[in-house]
N, C-alpha and C positions, 0 to 999 in steps of 0.2 A: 559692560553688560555680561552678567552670566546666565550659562545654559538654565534654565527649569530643571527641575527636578525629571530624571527618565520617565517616571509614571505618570504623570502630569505632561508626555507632550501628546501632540497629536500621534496616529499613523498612517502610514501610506503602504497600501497591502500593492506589490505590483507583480501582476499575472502575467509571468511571461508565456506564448501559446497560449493566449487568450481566445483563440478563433477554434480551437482542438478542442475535441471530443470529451477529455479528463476536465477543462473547463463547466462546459456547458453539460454534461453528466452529475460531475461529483463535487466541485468546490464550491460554485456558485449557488448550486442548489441547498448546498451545506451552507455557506454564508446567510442563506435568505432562511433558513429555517431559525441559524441563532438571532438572526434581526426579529424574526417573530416571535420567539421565546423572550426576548429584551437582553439577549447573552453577547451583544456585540459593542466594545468600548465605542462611547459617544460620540469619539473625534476620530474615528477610525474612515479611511479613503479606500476605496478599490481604482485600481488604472490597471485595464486592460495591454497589451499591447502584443499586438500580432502583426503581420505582414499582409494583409488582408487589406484592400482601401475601401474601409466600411467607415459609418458614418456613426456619430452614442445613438444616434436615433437606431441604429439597425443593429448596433450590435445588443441593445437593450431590448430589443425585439424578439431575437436570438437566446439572451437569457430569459428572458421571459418564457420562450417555451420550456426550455430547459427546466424553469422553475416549475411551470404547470406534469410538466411530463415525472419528472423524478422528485418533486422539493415539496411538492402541494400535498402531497397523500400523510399517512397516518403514519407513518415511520420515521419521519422528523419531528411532528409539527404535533400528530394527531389531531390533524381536522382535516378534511379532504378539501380539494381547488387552493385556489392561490387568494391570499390575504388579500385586498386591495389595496389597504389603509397601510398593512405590513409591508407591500411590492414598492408602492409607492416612497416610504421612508427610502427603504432600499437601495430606490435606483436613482435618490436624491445622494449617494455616496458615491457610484458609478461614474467613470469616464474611460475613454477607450482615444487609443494614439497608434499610428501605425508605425511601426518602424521595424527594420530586418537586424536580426541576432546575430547577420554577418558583417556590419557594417558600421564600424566605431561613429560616424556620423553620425548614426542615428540614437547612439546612447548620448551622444554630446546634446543634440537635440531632446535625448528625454531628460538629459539634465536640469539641463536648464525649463524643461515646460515642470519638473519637480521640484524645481526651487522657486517658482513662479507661483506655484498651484501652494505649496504649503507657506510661503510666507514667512519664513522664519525656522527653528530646531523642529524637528520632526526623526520618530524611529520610523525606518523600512523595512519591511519584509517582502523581500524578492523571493518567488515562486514559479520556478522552472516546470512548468505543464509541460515542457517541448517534448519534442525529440529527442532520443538520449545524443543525438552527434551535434547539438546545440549545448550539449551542457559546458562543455569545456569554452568554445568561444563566447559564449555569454559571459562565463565569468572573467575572462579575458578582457574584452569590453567594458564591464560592469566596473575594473579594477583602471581601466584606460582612462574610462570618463570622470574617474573620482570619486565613483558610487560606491565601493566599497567601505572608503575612510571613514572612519567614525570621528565628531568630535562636534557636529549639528544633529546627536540624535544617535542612537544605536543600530546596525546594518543588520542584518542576520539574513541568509540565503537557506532555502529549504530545496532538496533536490530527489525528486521519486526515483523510484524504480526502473529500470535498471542500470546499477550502476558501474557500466562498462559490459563488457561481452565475456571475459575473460580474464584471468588474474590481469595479462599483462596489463590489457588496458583497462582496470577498473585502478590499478598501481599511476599509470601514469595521468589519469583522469582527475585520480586525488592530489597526486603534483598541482593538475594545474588550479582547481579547486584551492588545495593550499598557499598558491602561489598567490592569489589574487586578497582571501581570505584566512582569519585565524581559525583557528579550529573550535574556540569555543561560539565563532557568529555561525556556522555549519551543521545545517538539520540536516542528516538521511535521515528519510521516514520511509517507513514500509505502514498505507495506511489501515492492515489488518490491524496492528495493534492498538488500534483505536477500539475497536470494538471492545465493549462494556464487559462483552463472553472472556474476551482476552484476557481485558487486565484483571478479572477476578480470577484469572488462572491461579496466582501466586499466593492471593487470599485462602483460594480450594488448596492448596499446596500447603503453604507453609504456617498457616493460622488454626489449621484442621490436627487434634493428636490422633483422630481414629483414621488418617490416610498418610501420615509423615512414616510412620514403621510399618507401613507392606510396602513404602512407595521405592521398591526393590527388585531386584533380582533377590530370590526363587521364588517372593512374592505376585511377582508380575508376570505372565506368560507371553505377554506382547502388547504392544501399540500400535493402534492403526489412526491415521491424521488422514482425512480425506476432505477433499475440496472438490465439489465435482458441481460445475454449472452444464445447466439444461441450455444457453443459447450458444449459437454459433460464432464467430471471428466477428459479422458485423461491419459496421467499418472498419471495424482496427485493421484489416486484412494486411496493409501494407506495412504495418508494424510487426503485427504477429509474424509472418511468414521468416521475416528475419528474425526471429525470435524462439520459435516455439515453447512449451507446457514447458519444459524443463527449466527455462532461463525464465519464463514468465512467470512461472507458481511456485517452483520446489525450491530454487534456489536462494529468496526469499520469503514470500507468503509463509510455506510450510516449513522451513528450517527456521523460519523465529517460532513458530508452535510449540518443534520441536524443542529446541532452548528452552521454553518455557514451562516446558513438561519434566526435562530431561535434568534440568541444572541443577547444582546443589544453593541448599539455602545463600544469598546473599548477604555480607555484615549490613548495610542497611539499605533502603530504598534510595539511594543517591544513583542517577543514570548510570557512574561510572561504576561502581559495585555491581550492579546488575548486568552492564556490560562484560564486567570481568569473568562473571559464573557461566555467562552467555559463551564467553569464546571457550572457554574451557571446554564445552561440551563438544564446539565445531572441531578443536585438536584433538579431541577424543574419538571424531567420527572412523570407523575404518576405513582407511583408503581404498576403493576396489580397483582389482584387478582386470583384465582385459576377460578372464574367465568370471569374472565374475556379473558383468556388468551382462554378458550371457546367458549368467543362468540367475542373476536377481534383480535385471529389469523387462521393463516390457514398453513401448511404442507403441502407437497408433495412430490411426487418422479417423476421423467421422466421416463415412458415407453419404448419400442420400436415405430418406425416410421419411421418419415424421417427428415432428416436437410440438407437445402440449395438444395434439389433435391437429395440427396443421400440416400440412407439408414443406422437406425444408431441403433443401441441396446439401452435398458433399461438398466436404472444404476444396477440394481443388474444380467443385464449380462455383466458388463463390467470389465475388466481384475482386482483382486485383491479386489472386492467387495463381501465380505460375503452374500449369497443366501438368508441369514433370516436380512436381512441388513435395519434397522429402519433409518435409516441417511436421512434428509430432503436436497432434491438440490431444494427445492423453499419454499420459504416462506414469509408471507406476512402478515402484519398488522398495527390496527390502534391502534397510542399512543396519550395521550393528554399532554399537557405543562402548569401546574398549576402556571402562572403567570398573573399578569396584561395584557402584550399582548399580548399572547396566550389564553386565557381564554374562551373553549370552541371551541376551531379550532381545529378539530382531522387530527393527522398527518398520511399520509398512507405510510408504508414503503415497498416497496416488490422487490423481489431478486431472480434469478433462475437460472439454468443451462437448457440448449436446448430449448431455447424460440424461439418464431418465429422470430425473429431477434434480432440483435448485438442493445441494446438501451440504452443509459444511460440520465435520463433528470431528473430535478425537474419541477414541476409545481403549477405556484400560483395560485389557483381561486380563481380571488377574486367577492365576495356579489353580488349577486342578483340585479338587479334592483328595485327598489321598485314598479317601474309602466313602465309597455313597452308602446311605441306607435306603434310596430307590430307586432297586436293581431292574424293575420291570418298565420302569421310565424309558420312550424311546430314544434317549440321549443323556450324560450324566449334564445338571444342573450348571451353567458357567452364569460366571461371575464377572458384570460386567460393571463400569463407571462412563456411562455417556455423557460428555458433553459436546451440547449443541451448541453452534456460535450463526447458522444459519440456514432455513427462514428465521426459525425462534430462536429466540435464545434461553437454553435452561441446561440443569444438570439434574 
């Protein structure tokens, strides 16, 4: 007997932290919008699997609001409520297993309920929703039970944000990553770049001749990349807090922005060329000094007040946040790009939680006129390139 053809087998999508927040927010509500759209392959499975002893009955329950709260409205789907006819397909693909991410037993058990369930070759896609100190022994596991091997179907493991805390351990984390898996089965994804505003960055870049020759130094006077959401920490509190704006937004989110603002043309659209142009620009960033980070950053915390006309606590009153709690939900600063065409264009990058509104945009300003002819103007004319990536998106 041989394998089917890769494109022709089933798949088995499996969500590990199935029971978390990133689940029941952003994936599943995103799965349920392409089953409505008819954008999801035919023979395609979701398997939940958390640590939770919930029952499909309950944790389809679960999705289900999740669906009606974030998936039903007009920003997936454009229809508001939840499809029935659509939900229903849906949660005809759905199963949830419980098993713990510390406990090779329990991968041996998911193995076998997934060679059970699929019947024959099947590709997987393992989706680490976890916590990031779940990433390394899952894949540990994942390579114990046999789940990794390809040769019933193709593996591929997708791992969010963040990845590690720090060079050392984001270094030793891809050890173990590597250890288990090859590097071409291995998604990091940062899922800003999903966004449609994103990927036409390159298009507005590199397809444009009336923006390729200012897109410079002395042409340019500066960049500003701002990310700034109007809610508060939420539940993530016990996440964030070990985290803060800096390792949650700039270190990701807005440093792939900036790459894709900042980099030079790529030879073609293959990941790894675009990858290449991409690092180029992070070795070009200036390294700051101890004086520097003094007088070109800036920290914060959100107080008590108000959001959207409501009333709403300061972070260190809000559920699960340490009272002597040092953790920055805003922060802001300017970096330089020690290249030929950056050379002297400070970037400004800044990030925050309960801002006075939902905004995400970069902005080019580019030079000075050298000489106005409208001297009585109360300010000389500047020259801007907004683009929005959100609420709207437009340039």
């Amino acid at each position: 007997m041989t394998d089917a053809p890769a494109q022709d087998l089933p798949v088995t999508l499996v969500i590990f932290g199935a029971s978390g927040d990133l689940t029941w927010r952003k994936l599943v509500p995103a799965l349920y919008g392409n089953e409505r759209k008819g954008r999801l392959p035919p023979r395609l499975r979701v398997l939940g699997v958390a640590r939770r002893d919930w029952s499909r009955d309950f944790f389809l329950e679960r999705l289900r609001d999740g669906v009606a709260r974030f998936g039903g409205g007009s920003v997936l789907t454009g229809v508001h409520g939840v499809d029935e006819a659509a939900w229903t397909r849906f949660a005809e693909r759905v199963d949830y297993i419980r098993g713990d991410l510390e406990d090779p037993a329990d991968f041996a058990r998911l193995q076998a309920h997934l060679v059970d369930a699929e019947n024959g070759p099947a590709d997987r896609l393992y989706y680490l929703a976890t916590a990031p100190e779940h990433y390394g022994p899952t894949c540990a596991n994942l390579a114990g039970a046999g789940m990794a091997a390809e040769g019933n179907g193709r593996r591929r493991i997708v791992i969010e944000k963040p990845f590690g805390h720090d060079l050392a351990s984001a270094r030793e984390l891809n050890q173990l990553v590597r250890t288990a898996f090859r590097e071409d089965q291995v998604f990091r994804i940062d899922h800003y770049l999903g966004k449609e505003t994103v990927q036409n960055l390159m298009v507005l870049r590199f397809g444009n001749t009336i923006f390729e020759p200012l897109w410079r130094s002395p042409f340019i006077k500066s960049v500003q990349i701002t990310v700034a959401e109007s809610v508060g920490v939420g539940s993530r509190a016990g996440f964030y807090d070990g985290t803060g704006a800096l390792r949650d937004m700039v270190q990701n989110h807005l440093l792939q922005l900036l790459c894709i603002v900042a980099m030079e043309p790529p030879v073609s659209l293959n990941p790894d060329a675009v990858r290449d142009e991409k690092l180029k620009v992070l070795r070009s960033l200036r390294p700051m000094t101890v004086a520097d980070v003094a007088r070109d950053t800036v920290r914060g915390q959100y107080t008590a007040g108000a959001s959207g006309g409501e009333a709403a606590v300061g972070y260190l009153q809000e559920a699960n946040v340490p009272p002597d709690s040092g953790t920055e939900t805003f922060v802001a600063l300017r970096a330089h790009i020690n290249n030929w065409r950056w050379a002297n264009v400070p970037i400004f990058l800044r990030t925050g939680k309960r801002m006075a509104e939902r905004r995400s945009e970069i902005v080019i300003e580019f030079a000075d006129l050298p000489f106005t002819l409208f001297p009585d103007a109360p300010r000389q004319p500047v020259n801007r390139l907004l683009i929005r990536l959100q609420p709207e998106e437009h340039v």
